[in-house]
C-alpha positions, 0 to 999 in steps of 0.5 A, spaced: 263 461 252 257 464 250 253 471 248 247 474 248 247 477 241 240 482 238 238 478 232 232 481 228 230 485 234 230 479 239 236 478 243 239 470 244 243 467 248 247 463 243 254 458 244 258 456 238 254 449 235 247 452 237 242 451 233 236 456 233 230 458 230 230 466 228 225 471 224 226 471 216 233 473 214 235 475 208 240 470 205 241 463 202 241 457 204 248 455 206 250 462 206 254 465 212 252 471 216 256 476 221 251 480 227 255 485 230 250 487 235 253 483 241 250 485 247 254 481 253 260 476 252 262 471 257 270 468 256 272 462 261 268 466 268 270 473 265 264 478 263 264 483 257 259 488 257 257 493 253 255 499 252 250 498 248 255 494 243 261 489 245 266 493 240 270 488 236 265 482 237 262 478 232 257 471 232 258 468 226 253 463 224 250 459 217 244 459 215 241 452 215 234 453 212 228 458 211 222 454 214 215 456 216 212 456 224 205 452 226 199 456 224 197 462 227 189 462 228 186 469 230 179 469 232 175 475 233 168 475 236 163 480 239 158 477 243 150 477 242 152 482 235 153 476 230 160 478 229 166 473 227 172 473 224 176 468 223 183 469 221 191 466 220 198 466 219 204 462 219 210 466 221 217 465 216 223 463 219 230 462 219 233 456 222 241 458 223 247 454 226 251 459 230 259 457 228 263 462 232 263 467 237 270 473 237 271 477 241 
């Protein structure tokens, strides 16, 4: 049984006991979470598709840490003119543990 669920404005394709990592979301370590926005769900070889969302499914998931990804570095450069930039970020993520699909 699997899902493809819109999380944070990325769609996953999620199976009970994944574990992925997602944009920041709010919410402690150790605290569960509901995403309702399940866009496909599969059961045994039977599709349920949505139109947008499947009505009544939910993936449950619990969050497992908040964490930050590898560095980032933009470098922007015009040639013959001396212009450099150097620049960087680390983006914010969150590591969950999906831990139930309904339907």
């Amino acid at each position: 049984m699997y899902a493809i669920v819109n999380i944070a404005g990325q769609q996953f394709k999620v199976a009970k006991d994944q574990q992925l990592f997602v944009h920041r979301l709010q919410g402690d370590e150790g605290a569960s979470i509901e995403f309702d926005n399940v866009l496909l769900a599969e059961d045994g070889g039977k599709f349920t598709i949505g139109a947008p969302t499947v009505k009544g499914a939910k993936v449950s998931a619990k969050i497992l840490s908040h964490l930050k990804g590898d560095k980032v570095i933009v470098f922007k450069k015009k040639r013959r003119k001396g212009y450099k930039k150097k620049n960087g970020h680390r983006q914010q993520f969150t590591k969950i543990e999906i831990t139930g699909i309904a339907l």
